[in-house]
TIZAKE-534162 format. One record per residue: residue number from 1; residue in three letters; x, y, z of N, C-alpha, C, O in turn. Coordinates in steps of 0.2 Angstrom, whole numbers. Layout:
SITE  num  residu    nxx    nyy    nzz   caxx   cayy   cazz    cxx    cyy    czz    oxx    oyy    ozz
SITE  NUM     ALA      X      Y      Z      X      Y      Z      X      Y      Z      X      Y      Z
...
END
This chain:
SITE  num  residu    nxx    nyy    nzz   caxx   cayy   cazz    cxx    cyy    czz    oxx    oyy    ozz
SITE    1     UNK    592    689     85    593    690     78    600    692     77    603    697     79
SITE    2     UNK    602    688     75    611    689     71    611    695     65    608    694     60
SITE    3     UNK    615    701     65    616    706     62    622    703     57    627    701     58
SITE    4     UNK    620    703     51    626    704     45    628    711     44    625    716     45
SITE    5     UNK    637    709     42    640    713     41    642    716     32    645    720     30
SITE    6     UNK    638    710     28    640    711     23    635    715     18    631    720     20
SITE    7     UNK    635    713     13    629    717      9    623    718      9    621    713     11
SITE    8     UNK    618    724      8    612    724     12    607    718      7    603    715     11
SITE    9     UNK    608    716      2    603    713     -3    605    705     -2    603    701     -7
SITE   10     UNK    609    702      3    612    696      6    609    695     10    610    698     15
SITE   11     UNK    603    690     11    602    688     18    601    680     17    598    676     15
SITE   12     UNK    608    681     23    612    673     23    606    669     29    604    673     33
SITE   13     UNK    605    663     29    603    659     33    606    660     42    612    660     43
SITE   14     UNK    603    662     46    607    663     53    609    654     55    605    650     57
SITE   15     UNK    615    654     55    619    648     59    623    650     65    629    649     65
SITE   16     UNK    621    653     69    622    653     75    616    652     81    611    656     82
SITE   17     UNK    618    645     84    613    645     89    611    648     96    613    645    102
SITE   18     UNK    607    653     96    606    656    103    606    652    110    601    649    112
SITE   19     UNK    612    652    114    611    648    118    612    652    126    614    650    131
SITE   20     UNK    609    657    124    607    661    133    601    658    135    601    659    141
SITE   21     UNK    598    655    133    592    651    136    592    647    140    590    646    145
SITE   22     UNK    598    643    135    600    635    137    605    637    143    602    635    148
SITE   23     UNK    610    641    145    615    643    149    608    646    156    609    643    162
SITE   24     UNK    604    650    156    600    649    160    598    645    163    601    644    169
SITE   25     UNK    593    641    160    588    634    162    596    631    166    596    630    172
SITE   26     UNK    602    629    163    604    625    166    609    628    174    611    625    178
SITE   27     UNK    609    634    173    609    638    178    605    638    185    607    638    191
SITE   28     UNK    600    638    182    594    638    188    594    630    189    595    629    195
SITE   29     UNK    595    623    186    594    617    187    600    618    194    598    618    200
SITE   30     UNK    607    620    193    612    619    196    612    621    202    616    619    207
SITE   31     UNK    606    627    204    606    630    209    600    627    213    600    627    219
SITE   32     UNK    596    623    208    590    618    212    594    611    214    593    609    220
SITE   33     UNK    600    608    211    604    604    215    609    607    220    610    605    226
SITE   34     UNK    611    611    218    616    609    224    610    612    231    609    609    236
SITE   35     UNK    608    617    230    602    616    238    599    610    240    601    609    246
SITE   36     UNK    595    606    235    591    601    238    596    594    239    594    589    242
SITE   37     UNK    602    593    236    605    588    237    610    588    244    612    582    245
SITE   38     UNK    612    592    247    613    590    255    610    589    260    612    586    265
SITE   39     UNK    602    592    258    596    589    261    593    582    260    590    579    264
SITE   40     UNK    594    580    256    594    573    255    596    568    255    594    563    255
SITE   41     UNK    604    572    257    610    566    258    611    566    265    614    560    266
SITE   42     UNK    611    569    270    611    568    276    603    568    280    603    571    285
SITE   43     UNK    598    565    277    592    562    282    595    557    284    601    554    282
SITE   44     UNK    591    555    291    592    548    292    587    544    293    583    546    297
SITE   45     UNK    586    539    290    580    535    291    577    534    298    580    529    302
SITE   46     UNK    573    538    301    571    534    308    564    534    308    561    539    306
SITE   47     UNK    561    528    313    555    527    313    553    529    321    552    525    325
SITE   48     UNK    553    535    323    551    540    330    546    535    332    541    533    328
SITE   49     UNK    547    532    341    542    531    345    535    538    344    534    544    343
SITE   50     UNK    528    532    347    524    537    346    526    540    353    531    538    356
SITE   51     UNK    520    546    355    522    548    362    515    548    364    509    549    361
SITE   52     UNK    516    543    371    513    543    377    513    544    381    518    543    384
SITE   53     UNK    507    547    385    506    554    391    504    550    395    503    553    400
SITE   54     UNK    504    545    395    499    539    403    507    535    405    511    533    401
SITE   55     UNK    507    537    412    512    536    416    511    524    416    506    520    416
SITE   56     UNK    518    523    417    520    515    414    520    515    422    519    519    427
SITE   57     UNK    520    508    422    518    502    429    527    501    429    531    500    424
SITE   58     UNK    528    502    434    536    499    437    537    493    440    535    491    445
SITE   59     UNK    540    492    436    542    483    441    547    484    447    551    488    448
SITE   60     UNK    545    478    450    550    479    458    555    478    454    560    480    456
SITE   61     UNK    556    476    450    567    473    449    569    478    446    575    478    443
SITE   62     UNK    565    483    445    569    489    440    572    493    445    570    494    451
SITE   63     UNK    578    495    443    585    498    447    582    506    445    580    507    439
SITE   64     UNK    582    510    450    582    518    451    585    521    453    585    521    460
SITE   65     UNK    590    524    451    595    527    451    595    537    449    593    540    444
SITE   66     UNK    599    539    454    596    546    455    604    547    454    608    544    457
SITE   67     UNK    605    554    449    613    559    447    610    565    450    605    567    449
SITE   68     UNK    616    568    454    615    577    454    623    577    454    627    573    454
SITE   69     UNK    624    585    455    632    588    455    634    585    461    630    582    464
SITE   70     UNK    639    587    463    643    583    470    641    591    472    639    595    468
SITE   71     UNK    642    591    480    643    594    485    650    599    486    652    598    491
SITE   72     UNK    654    602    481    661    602    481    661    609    485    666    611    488
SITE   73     UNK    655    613    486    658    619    490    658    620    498    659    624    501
SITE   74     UNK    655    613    500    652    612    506    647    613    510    646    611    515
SITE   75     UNK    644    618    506    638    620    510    631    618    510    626    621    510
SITE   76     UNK    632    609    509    625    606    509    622    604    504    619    599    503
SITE   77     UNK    623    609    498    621    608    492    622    606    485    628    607    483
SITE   78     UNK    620    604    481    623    601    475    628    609    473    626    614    475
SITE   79     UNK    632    608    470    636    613    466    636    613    458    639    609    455
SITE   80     UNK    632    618    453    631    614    446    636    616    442    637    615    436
SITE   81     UNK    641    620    446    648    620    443    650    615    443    651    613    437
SITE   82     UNK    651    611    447    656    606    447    655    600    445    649    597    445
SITE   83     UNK    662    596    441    662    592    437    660    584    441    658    579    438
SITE   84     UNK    661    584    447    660    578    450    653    577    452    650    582    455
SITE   85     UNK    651    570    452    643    570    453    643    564    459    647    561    462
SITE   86     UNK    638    565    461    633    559    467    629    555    462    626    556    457
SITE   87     UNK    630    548    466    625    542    462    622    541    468    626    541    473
SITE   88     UNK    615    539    468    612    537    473    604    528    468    599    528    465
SITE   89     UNK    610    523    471    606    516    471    602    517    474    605    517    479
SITE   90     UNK    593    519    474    590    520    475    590    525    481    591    530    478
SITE   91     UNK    589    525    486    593    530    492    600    528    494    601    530    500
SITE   92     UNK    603    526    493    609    523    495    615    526    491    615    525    485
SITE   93     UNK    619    531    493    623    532    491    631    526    486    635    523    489
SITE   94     UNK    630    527    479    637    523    479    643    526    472    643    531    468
SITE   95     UNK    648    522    472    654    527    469    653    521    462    650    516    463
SITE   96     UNK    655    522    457    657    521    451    656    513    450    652    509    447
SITE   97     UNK    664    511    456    663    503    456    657    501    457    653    499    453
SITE   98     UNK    655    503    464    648    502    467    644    500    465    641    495    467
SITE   99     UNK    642    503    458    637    504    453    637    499    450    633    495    451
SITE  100     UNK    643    496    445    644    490    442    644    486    446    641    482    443
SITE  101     UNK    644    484    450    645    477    457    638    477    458    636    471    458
SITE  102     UNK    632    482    458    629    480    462    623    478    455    618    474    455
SITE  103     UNK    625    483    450    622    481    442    624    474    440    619    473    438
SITE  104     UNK    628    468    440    629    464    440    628    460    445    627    455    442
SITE  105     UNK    627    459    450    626    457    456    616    455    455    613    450    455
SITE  106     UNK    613    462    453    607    462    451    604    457    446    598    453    447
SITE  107     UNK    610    457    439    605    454    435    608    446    435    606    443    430
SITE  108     UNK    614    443    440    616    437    442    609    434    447    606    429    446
SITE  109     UNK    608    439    451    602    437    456    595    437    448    591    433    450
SITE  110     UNK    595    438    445    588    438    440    589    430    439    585    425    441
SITE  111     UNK    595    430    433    596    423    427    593    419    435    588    415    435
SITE  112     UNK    598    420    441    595    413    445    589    412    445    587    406    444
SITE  113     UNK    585    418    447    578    417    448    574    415    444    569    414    447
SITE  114     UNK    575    417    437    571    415    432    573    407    430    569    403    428
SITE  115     UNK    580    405    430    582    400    428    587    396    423    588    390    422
SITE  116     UNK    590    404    421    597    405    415    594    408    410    588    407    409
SITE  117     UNK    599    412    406    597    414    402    593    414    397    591    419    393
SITE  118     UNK    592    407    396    589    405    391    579    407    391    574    406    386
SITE  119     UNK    579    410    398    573    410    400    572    419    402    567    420    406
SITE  120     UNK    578    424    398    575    432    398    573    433    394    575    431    388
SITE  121     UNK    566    437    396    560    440    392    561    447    392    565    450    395
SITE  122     UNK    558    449    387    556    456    390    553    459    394    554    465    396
SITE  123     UNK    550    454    397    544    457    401    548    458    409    546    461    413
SITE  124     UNK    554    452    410    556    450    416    564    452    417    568    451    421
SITE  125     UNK    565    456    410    571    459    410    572    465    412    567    468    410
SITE  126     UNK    575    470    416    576    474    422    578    479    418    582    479    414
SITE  127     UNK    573    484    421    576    492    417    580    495    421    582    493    427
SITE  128     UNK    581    501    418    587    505    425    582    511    422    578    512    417
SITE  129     UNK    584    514    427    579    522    428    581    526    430    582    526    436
SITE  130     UNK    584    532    425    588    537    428    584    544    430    580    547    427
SITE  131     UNK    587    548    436    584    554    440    589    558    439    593    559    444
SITE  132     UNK    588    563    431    595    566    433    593    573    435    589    576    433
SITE  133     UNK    598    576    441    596    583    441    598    589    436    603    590    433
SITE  134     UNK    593    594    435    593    597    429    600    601    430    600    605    425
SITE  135     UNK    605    602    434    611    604    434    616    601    433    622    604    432
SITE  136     UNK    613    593    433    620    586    433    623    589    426    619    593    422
SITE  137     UNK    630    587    426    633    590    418    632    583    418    630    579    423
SITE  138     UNK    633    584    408    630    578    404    635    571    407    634    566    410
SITE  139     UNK    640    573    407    645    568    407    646    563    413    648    558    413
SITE  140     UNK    643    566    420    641    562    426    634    558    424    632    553    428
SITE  141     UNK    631    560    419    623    556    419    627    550    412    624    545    413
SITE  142     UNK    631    551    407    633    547    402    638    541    405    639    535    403
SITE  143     UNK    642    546    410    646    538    415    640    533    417    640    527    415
SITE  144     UNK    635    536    420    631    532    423    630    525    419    631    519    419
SITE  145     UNK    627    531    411    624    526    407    628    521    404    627    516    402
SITE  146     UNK    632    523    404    641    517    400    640    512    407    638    506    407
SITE  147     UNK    642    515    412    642    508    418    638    504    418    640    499    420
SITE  148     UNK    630    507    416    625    500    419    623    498    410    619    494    409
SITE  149     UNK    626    499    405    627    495    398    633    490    400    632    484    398
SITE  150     UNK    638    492    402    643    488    406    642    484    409    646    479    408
SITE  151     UNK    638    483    413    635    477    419    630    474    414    628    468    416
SITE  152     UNK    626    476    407    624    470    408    616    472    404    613    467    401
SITE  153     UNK    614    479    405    606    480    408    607    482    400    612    483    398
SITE  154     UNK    601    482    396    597    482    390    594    491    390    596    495    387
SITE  155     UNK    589    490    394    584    494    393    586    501    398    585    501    404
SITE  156     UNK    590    508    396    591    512    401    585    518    399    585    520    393
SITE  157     UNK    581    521    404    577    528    402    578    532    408    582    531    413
SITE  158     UNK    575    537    407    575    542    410    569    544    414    563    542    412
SITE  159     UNK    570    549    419    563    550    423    561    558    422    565    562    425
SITE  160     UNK    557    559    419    556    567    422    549    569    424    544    565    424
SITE  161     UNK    549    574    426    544    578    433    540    581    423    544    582    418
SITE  162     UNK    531    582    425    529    585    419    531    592    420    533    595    425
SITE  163     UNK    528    595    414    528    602    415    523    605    420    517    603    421
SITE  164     UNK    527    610    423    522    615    426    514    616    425    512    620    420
SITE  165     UNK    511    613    429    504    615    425    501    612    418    496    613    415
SITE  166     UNK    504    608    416    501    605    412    501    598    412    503    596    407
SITE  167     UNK    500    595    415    499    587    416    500    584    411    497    579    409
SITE  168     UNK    504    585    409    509    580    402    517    580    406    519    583    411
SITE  169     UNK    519    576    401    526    574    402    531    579    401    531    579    395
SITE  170     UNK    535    583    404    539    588    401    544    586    394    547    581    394
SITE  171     UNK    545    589    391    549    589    381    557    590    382    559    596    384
SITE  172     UNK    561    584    382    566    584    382    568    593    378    574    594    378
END
């Protein structure tokens, strides 16, 4: 209600529009965007693998390859301080180069035996299987994975032991 100041027996038409209403509503609209529009704007569209608890069939040509920390204190044991790691091609200990020569060498031995490229499948293309230990620092388990994308190989996973006692898979 707008108060005059003039004569009491004057009652002028009120032309002034109440606008605390309006100043609210859009108040509250501003605080429902700026909340929900950062949430919206950094989704990423992904279509998540389902999860399967039944252990896969390993093909012989699949490469197994086992990461722990180096030995750096001497005393027999991995060190999970230390930044330098062990690669073991299957039980065979090898160094960086190693790995590439021997990831290339592998899937040169494949194309022959299948009969050139033109004849890789999925089914006859060779995974790599990595064993990392749970102290390996990331960065000796991510050389691995650069090196053998480097040679060649498509398909890289990982191996883990289930949880304790519960015969499922353990959760990254």
């Amino acid at each position: 209600m707008a108060m005059s100041a003039g004569a009491k027996g004057e009652e002028a038409p009120m032309s002034e529009i109440n606008t605390t209403p309006l100043v609210d509503i859009m108040l509250v609209l501003l605080i429902i965007f700026l909340i929900t529009v950062p949430v919206v704007l950094e989704t990423v569209n992904l279509k998540l693998p389902a999860v399967v608890f039944e252990p896969t069939t390993t093909k012989p040509e699949n490469v197994l390859l086992s990461v722990r920390s180096a030995d750096t204190d001497g005393d027999g044991e991995p060190n999970p301080e230390s930044t330098a790691c062990e690669v073991y091609w299957g039980q065979t200990p090898v160094d960086s180069r190693q790995l590439l020569e021997r990831g290339q060498k592998k899937l040169e031995q494949l194309l022959a035996d299948i009969g050139g490229p033109q004849n890789i499948t999925e089914e006859n293309f060779p995974e790599v299987h990595i064993r990392g230990d749970i102290n390996t620092p990331y960065q000796c388990i991510g050389g691995v994975i650069y090196t053998m994308q480097y040679a060649g190989f498509q398909k890289i996973g990982f191996i883990s032991e289930p949880a304790p006692g519960s015969g499922t898979l353990g959760r990254l």
